[in-house]
N, C-alpha and C positions, 0 to 999 in steps of 0.2 A: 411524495406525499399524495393519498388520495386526497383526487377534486371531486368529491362526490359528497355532499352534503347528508346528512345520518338524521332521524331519529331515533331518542331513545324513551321509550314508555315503561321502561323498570320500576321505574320510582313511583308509579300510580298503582300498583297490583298489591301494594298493601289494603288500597281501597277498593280498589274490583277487580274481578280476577282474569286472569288469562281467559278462562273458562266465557265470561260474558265477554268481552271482549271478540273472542272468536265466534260465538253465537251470532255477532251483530256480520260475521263478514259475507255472507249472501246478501243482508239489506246494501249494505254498503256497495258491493258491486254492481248489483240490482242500480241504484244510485247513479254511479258512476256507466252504467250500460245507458242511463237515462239521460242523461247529461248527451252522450256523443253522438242517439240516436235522434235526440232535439222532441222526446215525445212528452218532457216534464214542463212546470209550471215556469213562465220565461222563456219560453225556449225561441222566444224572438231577441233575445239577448246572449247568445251563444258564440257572436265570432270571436271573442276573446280565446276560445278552445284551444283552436286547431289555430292560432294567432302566429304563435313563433317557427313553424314549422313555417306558412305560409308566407314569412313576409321575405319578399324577393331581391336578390343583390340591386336594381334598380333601384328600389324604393327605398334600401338603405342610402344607398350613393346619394341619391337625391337628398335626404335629409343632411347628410354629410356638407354635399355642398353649398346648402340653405345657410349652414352651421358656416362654416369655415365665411361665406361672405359676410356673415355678421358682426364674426369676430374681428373682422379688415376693416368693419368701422365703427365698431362700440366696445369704449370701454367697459361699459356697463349694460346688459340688458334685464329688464325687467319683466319676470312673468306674473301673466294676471290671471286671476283661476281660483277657484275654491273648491275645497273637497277632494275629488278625484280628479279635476284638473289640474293641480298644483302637487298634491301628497305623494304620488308615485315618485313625479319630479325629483321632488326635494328629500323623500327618502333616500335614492340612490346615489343624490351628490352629493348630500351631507355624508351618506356611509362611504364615500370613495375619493372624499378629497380632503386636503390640508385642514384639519380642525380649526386653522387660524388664517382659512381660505382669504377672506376679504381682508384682510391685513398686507397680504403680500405684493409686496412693490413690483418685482420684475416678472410681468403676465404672460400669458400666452396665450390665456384664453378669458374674455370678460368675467367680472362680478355679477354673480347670478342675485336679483334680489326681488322679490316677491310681492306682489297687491293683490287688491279684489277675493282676496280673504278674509277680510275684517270690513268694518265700517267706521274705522278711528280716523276722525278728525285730526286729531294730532300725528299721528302714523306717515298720514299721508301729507302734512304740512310738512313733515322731518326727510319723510322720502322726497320729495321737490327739494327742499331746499341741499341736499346731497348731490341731488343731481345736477344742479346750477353750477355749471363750467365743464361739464361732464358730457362725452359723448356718448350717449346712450343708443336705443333701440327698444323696443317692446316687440314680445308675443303675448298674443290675446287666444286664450282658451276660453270656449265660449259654446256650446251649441247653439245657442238658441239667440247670444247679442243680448239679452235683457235680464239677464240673471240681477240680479239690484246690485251687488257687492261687486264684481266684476265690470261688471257696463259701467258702475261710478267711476270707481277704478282706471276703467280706461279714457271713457271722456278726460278727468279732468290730464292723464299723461297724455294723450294725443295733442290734444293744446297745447301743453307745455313743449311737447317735442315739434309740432308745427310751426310754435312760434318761436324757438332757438333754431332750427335747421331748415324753415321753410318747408310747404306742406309737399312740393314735389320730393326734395331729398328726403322726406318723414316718411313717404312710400316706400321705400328700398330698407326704412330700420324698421318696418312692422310686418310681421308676421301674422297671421289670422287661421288659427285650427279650429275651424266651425264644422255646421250643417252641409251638408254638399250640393243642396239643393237651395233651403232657405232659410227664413229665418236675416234679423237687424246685422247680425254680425256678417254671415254673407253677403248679402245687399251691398252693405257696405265693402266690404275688403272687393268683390266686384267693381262696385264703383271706380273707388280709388285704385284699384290695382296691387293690392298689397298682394304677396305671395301667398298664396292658399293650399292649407295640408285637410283633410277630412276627417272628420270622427267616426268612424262607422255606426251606420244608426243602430248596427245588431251587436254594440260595446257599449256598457255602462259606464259612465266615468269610474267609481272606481275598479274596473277591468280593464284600465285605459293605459296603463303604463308603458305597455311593450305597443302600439300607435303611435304617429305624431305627436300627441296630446305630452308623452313623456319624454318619447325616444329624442329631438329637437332640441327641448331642455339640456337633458344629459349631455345630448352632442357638444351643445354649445357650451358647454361645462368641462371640453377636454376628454371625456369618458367614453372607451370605446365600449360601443352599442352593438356592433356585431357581436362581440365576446357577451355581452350581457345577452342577445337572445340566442348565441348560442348554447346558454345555462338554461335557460327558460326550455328551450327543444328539448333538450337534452332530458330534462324532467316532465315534460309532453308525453315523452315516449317512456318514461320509466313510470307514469302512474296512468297507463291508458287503460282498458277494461280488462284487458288480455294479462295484465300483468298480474300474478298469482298475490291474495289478501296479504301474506305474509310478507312479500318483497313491496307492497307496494304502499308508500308513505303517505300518502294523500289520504288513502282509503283508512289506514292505521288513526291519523290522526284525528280525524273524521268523526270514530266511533268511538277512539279514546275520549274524546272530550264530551259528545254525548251520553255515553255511558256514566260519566263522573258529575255530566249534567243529571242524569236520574238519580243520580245518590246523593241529589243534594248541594252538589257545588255550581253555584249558579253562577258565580263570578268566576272569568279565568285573567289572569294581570299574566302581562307579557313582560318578562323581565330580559335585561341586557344588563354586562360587562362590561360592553365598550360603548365610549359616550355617543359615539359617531352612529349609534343604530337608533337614537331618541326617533328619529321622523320614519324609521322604520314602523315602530312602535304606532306612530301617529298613524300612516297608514292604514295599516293589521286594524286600527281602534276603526274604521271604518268601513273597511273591508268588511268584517265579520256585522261589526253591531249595525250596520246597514244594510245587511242580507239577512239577519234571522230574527232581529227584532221586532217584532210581528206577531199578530194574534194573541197577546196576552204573555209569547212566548220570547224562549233564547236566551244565550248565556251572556250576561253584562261581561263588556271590554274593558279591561285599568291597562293601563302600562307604569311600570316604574323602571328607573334608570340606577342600577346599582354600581358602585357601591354609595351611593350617592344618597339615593333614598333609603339605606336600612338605615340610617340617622334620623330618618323623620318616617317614614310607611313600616319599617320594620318590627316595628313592636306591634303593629294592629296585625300585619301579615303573619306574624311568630306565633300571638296568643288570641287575638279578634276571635268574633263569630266563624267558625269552622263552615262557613261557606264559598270558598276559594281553591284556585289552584293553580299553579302557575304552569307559562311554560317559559322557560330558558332558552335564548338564544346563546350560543356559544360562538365563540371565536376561536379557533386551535391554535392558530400562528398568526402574528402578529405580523404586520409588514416591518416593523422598527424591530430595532435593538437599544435595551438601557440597562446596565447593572446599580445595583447600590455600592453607591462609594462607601469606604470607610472613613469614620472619624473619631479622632484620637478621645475627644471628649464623652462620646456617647453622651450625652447625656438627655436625647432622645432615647436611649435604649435601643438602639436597631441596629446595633453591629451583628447581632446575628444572623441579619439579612445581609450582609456585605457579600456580594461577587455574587448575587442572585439575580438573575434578571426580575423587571419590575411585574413583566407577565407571571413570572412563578409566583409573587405575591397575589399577583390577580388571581389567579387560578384559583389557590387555596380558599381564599374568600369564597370564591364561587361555590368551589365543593364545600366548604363549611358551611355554606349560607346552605344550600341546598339539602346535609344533613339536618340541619337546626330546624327546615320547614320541614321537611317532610317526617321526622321527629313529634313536630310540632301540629301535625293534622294536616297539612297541606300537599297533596299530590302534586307532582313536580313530572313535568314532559320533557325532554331534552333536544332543541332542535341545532346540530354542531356540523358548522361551516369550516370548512378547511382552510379561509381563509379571506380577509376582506379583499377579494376582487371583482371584477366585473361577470364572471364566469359563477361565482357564485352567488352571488349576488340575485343574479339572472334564476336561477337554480329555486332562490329561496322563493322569490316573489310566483313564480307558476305554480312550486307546493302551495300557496299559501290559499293562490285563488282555486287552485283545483279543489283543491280541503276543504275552501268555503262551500264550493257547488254542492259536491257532496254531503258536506253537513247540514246544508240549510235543507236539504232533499229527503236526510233521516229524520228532520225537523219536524216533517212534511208542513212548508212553508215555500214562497216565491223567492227564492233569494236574487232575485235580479228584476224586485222593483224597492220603490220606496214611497208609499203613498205618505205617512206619517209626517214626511221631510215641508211637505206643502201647510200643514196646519200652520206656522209660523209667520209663512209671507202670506197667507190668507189674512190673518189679524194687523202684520206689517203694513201693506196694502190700503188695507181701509183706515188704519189711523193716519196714514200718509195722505189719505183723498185721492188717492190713483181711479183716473176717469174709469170708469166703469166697474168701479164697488161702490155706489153709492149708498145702497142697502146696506151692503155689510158693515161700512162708517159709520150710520145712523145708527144700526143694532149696537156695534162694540160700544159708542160712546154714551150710550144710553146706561153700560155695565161698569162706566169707572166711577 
């Protein structure tokens, strides 16, 4: 079987034509020439690039054996992180491990389970009290140590884990992927001695995945990470400037969905088959809608989970407003095998599914879904994985950010900042009375 991960853009040329499509492949390259000589907007956010190519058997090893000691004394670790420090994470273990991972009794490698995402009260009373009898551990993803939802986050687990295992053995179960330099979160894990991995200052969070920030997670999640950036390389080198418009996916995809952005399709939803790619989905929704949503502009991120959502999204996606378009993640081969059994009663009606595996039902769905949108107004991209492993895995995620670079670039936008993201904790902030907004508390509370 090819390991080599496909797009397919057929099913959008009822809406624009091969014709523009190819008109855009000078800008696009142009783009992608812009990106590797670092002379475009961001270009102080680029070592994600040339990322997988670069990172050295050392520096895997290392992580490796970070992973491997934490597992020799937690049952449980907890990652703390928001955004791009957690999404890469948990994309790739939810797409590469047991759907009914935290269930399973005989381990090998801890329950990965997540804070400093949210601000829930309750969240976090539930998560304690799960933990209580539980040998745990935490990694702390952090640049900066004061992010609001993360630093909570960890304060009140550090307590907790200081005060069941004493604060010297709570040194050896924390982890610290910060600043390299500074910054609360460094300070600290210096202090205390916790192990410390780096974020590169010239990596975004979310560009963050194939770094410590994710590679650590995965590891410690049982998933091998060499095979995952060996996909990542591997599609390095298959969308770099030299590689011709026609063979090269990143660049395709790029202007495909730009193009279908000028005609009108401003939203694009990211659809999947298989449940295990939801936090992929989450990802992508930030990925993208964080690098181009800017100046007025960019195309809004949905994800839906099929076949799940054509019960409840499916009728607005079939007949809605014709400003959408999807793109399909596909799955080809399944890691399992299931047939439909027969049964004498039928009286579900489904014996003529009998001795069909449960993938061929999937499939069909897929293709029928995808006739009935595209039918139905909706331009459909086709992005098909040979298969869920770590290798493609690896594969999907360097298309996706390559794609982004370039697209946010035919945008002509920064795709590797996000000032927008600040307006929120500016307002947060001042209603909190955090010392030094006391201006901006006076103003808000003068507007409620």
């Amino acid at each position: 079987m090819d390991k080599v991960i496909k797009l397919d853009i057929s099913k959008t040329l009822d809406f624009i034509s091969q014709a523009d499509i190819n008109s855009q492949a000078a800008l696009a390259k142009k783009c992608n020439e812009t990106l590797h000589n670092g002379s475009g907007k961001g270009n102080d956010f680029l070592g994600w690039l040339n990322l997988p190519s670069s990172i050295t058997d050392a520096e895997l090893k290392d992580i490796e054996d970070t992973a491997k000691a934490l597992q020799a004394k937690c049952e449980v670790v907890v990652l703390i992180g928001i955004g791009g420090s957690y999404l890469g994470s948990r994309a790739v273990i939810d797409s590469l491990s047991n759907a009914f991972d935290w269930l399973q009794r005989d381990r090998k490698t801890p329950v990965i389970l997540y804070a400093g995402n949210n601000i829930g009260e309750d969240y976090l009373v539930e998560l304690l009290a799960y933990l209580k009898g539980k040998s745990f551990g935490i990694v702390n993803i952090s640049k900066s140590g004061t992010t609001t939802e993360p630093a909570l986050a960890f304060r009140i687990l550090k307590a907790e884990l200081e005060k069941t295992v004493g604060k010297e053995e709570a040194k050896h179960r924390i982890v610290a992927i910060t600043d390299a330099a500074r910054g609360a979160l460094f300070t600290l894990a210096t202090k205390e001695g916790y192990k410390k991995y780096i974020i590169p200052d010239n990596v975004g969070g979310r560009f963050s995945v194939l770094t410590p920030v994710g590679l650590l997670p995965i590891a410690l999640a049982g998933i091998n990470i060499r095979q995952l950036v060996a996909g990542a390389a591997f599609i390095e080198k298959e969308t770099a400037p030299d590689v011709p418009f026609e063979k090269n996916i990143a660049e395709i995809y790029a202007v495909t969905r730009n193009e279908l952005y000028k005609n009108g399709k401003k939203i694009e939803i990211l659809a999947n088959f298989n449940p295990k790619l939801h936090y992929i989905a989450e990802w992508w929704k930030q990925l993208y809608g964080e690098s181009e949503g800017k100046e007025n502009k960019g195309i809004f991120n949905a994800a839906v989970d099929f076949t799940a959502d054509l019960h409840s999204m499916g009728q607005w996606i079939q007949e809605g407003e014709r400003s959408i378009f999807e793109t399909v993640i596909s799955v080809t081969q399944p890691n399992e095998t299931l047939t439909v059994p027969t049964d004498e009663e039928n009286l579900d009606g489904l014996n003529f599914l009998a001795g069909k595996r449960v993938d061929f039902v999937n499939k069909m769905a897929e293709l029928g879904t995808q006739i009935a949108h595209v039918d139905g107004g909706v331009p459909n991209i086709k992005v098909e994985l040979p298969k869920l492993d770590e290798y493609s895995i690896g594969q999907l995620l360097y298309f996706f950010e390559k794609a982004c670079g370039i697209s946010g670039y035919i945008l002509n936008v920064n795709p590797f900042d996000q000032p927008g993201v600040e307006a929120y904790k500016k307002n947060m902030f001042a209603l909190l009375d955090k010392p030094g907004f006391e201006k901006e508390s006076e103003a808000i509370k003068k507007r409620l």
